[in-house]
N, C-alpha and C positions, 0 to 999 in steps of 0.2 A: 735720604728723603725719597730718591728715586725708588728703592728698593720698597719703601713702605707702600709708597702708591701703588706699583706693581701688585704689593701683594693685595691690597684693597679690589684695585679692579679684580683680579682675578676670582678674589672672595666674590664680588658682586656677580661676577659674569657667571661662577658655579653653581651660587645660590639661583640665577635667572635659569639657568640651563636647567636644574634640579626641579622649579618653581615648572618648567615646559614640559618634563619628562613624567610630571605626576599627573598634570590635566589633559595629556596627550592616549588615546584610548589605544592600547598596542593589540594590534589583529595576529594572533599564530594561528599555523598551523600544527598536526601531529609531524615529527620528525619524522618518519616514517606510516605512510600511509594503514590504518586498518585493513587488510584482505577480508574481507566481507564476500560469503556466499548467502544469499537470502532464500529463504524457503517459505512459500507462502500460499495461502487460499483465496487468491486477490477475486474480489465478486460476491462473497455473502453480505461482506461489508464496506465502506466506503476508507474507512483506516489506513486500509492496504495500499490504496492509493496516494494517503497522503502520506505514506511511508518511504514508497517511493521515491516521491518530490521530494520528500526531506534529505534520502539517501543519495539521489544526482546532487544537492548543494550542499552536501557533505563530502562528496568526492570533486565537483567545484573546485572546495576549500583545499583540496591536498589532505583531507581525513582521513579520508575512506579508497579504497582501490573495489569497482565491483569485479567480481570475479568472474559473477554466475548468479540465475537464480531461477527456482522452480517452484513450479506450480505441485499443490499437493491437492488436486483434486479432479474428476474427472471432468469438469467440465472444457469443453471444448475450444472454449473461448479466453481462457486464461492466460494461456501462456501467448496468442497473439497478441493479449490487451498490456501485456507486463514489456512486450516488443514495441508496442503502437506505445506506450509511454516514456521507453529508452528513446525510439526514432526522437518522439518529440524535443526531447531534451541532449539530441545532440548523439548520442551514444548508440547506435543500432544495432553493432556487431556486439553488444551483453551476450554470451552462453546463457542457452535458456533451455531447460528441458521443463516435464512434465513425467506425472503419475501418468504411468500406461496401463489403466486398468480402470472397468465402465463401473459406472453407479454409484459412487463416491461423490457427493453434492455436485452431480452433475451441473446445475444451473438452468439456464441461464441467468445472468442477472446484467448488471451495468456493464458488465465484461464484453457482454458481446457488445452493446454499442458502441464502446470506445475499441473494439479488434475490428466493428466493421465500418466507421467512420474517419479513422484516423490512418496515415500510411503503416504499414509492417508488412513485413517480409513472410510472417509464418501464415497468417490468415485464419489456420483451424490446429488445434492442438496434435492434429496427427504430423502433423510436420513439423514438430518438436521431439528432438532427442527423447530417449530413455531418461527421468531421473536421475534414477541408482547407475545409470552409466556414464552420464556426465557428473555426476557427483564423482565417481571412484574417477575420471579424466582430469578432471579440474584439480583432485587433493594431489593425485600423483603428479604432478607440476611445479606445487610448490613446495618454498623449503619447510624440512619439521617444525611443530607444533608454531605454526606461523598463521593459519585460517581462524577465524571467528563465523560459523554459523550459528544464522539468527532464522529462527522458526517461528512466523505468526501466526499458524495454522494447525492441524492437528499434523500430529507424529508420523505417517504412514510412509512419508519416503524415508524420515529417519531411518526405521526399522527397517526397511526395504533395503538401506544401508549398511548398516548394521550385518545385516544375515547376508551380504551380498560376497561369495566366492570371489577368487583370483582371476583374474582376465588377461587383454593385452594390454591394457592398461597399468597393472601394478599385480605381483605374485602373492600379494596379501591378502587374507580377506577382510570383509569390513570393515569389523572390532577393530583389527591392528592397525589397520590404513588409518583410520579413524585417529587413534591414539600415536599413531606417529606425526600424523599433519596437521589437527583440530587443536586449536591451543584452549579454547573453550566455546560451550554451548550455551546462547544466548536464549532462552523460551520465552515466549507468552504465552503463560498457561496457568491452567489451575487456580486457588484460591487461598489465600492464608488468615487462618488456621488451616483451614477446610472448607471443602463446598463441591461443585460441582458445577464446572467453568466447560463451555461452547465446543473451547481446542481439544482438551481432553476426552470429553465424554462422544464426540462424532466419530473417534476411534479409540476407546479406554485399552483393546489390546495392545495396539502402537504405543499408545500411550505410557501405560505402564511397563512394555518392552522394553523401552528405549531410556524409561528413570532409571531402571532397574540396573541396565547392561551399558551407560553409556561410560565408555572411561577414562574420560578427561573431565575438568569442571565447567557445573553447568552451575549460571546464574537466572531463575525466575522472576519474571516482574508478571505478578501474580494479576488476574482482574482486579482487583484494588488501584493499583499504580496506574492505570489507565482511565478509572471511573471518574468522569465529572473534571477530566484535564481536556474543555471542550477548545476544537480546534475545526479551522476549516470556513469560517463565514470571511474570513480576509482573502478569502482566495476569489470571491466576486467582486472585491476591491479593488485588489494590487496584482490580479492577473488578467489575461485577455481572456475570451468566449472560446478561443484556438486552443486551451488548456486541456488538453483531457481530463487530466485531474480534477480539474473543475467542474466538469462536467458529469465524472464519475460520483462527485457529492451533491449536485446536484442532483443525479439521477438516483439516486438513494436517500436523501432527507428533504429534496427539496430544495428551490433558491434560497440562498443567504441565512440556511440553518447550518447548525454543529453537528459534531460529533466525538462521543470519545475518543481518550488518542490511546488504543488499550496498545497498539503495535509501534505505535512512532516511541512511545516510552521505553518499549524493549532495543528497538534498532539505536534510541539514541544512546543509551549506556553499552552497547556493543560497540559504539563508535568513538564516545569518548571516556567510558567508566564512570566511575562512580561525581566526580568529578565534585560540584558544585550541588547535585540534583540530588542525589539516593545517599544514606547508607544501606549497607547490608549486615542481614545475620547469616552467619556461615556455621552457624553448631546445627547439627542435627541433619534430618533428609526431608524430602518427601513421599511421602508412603501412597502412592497409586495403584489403586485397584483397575481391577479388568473391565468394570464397567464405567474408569475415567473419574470416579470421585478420589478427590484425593486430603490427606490429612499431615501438616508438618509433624513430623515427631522429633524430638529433643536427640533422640540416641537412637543406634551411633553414631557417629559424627563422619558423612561421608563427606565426599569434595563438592557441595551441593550448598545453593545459598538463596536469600529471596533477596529483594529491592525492599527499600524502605523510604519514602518521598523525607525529604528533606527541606524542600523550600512547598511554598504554598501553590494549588491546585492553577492559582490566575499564573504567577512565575513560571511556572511549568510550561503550561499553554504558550503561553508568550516563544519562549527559546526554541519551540516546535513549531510554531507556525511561522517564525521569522525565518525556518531555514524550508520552511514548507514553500512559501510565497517567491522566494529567493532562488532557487532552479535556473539556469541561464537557459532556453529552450534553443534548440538547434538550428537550421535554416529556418525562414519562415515555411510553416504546414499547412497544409490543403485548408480551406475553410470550412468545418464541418455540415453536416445536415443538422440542420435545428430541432431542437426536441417540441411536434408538435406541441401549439398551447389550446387550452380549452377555449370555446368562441363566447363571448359574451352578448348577451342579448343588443342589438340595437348596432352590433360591427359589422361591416360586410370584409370579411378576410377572404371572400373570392376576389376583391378587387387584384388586377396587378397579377390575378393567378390563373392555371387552364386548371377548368375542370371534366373530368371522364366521365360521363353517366353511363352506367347499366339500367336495366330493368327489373335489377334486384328489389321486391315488394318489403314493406315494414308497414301494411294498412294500419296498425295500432299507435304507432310513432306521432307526436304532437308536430305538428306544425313551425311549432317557434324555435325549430333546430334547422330552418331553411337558412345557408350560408349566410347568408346579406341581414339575417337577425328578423327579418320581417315573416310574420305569419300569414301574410297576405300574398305571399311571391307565386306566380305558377308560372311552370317549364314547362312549355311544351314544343312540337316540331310538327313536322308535316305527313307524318308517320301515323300520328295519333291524337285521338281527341281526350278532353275530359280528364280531369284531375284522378293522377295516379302519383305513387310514389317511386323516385328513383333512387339508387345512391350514388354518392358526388364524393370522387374522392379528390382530396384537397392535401393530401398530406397524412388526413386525420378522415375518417368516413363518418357520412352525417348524412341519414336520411332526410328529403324533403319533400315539399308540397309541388308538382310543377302542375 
């Protein structure tokens, strides 16, 4: 009798223990961290930014290890806005280089807000390494075909890589370095079938360089995989105003709009594959021309592959902005300068403010741009008589009536 009950309870207690292990949500991690270097145009668009964010709460979780990451463009302000967004989130000492070479989407765009608002170490891109030199520094470091880089941007440091000689760094040159450390090349690019996509065609030589010569595999998550997976208004929600990030989407769409997630789609299947999200087709190449258009063809079959969405455009969203919003940020940061707003008629936003006049004239300028909203306001001093115009800077310049 004793024996039967034993065995009862124990039934009962496995079944409850089994009953807790299926409604209980288990959190992993990767067993081993992704090596992730990112290579990026962060500042034409706002993406890059929320790639970012996404990529600090992937390494968070134990995903991701960042390595490094470079800026692929000459703008100046790049590579300290990709610094001013590790500082914030904890991480400041990320290796960071940049393309050393003018006139390449120089900029400026949101980049430089968040490099001149926010703490970093680089301040302007000349004070960021070489690219191609910390690229060949960083792959000779680690073990064989153990790196994942991911490019959201056009080709140009790739190739730069690629073509790049023996140093003190490592006796290889690029191709081989490449091939013995790169276990594969994650792109946002191009189009499938075909078409004529942003990253590509801003440098089609790179571009088609680097399809042609890279020789380990590379997976595409084409403009498609990104289009209309709208991400980015939860970050005015469930983040502070101290977010760069935040501010980097705002200062590119606007408060509490979206934006495609064409780069968070590539970074997220370099960090955890195909998983849940994508299949891929892996028959065939892509065939990229020098002027950046490109066409998959069927044959022959290199080590080349695209993304194919698997769950729907809103699920997608979702699993990118939950790790977007999610970033643990680092010390508390400096409180930024506010992005002047436009004055509405009938406010006075001089209140509570000092204002500078010059005697800078605008005789044509209306009246009802006089700070305090009133068309009737006149300034004047002991200096001078009679209704002229001055300007009042407030943040934002507004000629008025005084």
């Amino acid at each position: 009798m004793l024996k039967k009950l034993t065995s009862l309870l124990l039934a009962v207690l496995l079944i409850a223990v089994g009953s807790f292990i299926l409604q209980t949500p288990v959190v992993t991690s990767a067993a081993t961290p992704v090596k992730i270097i990112w290579d990026t145009d962060i500042g034409p668009d706002c993406d890059d930014a929320g790639t970012l964010a996404m990529l600090h709460a992937l390494a968070d979780r134990g995903e991701a290890e960042l390595l490094g990451m470079m800026c692929c463009t000459s703008d100046q302000y790049g590579a300290p806005c990709l610094d001013a967004i590790n500082t914030y989130f904890g991480h400041p000492d990320i290796p960071i280089g940049t393309l050393k070479e003018s006139g390449f989407l120089s900029g400026p765009w949101y980049s430089k807000d968040i490099a001149q608002n926010w703490t970093n170490d680089l301040q302007n891109g000349s004070n960021a390494p070489d690219a191609t030199s910390l690229y060949r520094q960083l792959l000779s470091q680690q073990p064989d075909n153990s790196v994942t880089i991911v490019t959201t941007g056009p080709l140009k440091n790739m190739r730069k890589l690629l073509q790049s000689g023996s140093d003190s760094y490592s006796s290889l040159n690029g191709r081989d370095l490449v091939d013995q450390k790169v276990k594969e090349l994650a792109v946002m690019g191009g189009e499938i079938p075909s078409g004529d996509e942003f990253n590509f065609n801003q440098d089609g030589t790179s571009s088609d360089y680097v399809v042609q010569n890279w020789p380990t595999p590379i997976m595409f998550s084409d403009f498609q995989i990104g289009s209309c997976v709208w991400t980015g208004s939860r970050l005015y929600t469930e983040t502070p105003e101290s977010n760069p990030v935040r501010r980097a989407y705002e200062d590119y769409v606007g408060y509490g709009n979206e934006r495609d997630s064409w780069d968070q789609t590539t970074a997220l299947y370099a960090v955890r594959g195909l998983s849940s999200y994508y299949d891929s087709e892996t028959t065939g190449y892509n065939d990229v021309s020098s002027d950046g258009k490109n066409v998959w063809r069927s044959s022959p079959d290199l080590d080349q592959g695209y993304l194919i969405k698997k769950i729907s455009n809103e699920d997608l969203a979702n699993a990118i902005e939950d790790l977007m919003v999610s970033a643990d940020p680092g010390a508390p940061p400096p409180t930024p300068t506010p992005t002047p707003a436009p004055t509405p008629n009938g406010q006075n936003i001089a209140l509570n403010k000092t204002a500078t006049a010059t005697n800078q004239t605008s005789a044509n300028e209306s009246p009802d741009k006089a700070v305090d909203g009133s068309t009737g306001t006149k300034w004047c001093d002991d200096k001078t008589s009679g209704d002229k115009w001055l300007k009042v800077d407030l943040g934002q310049s507004y000629d008025i009536n005084r």
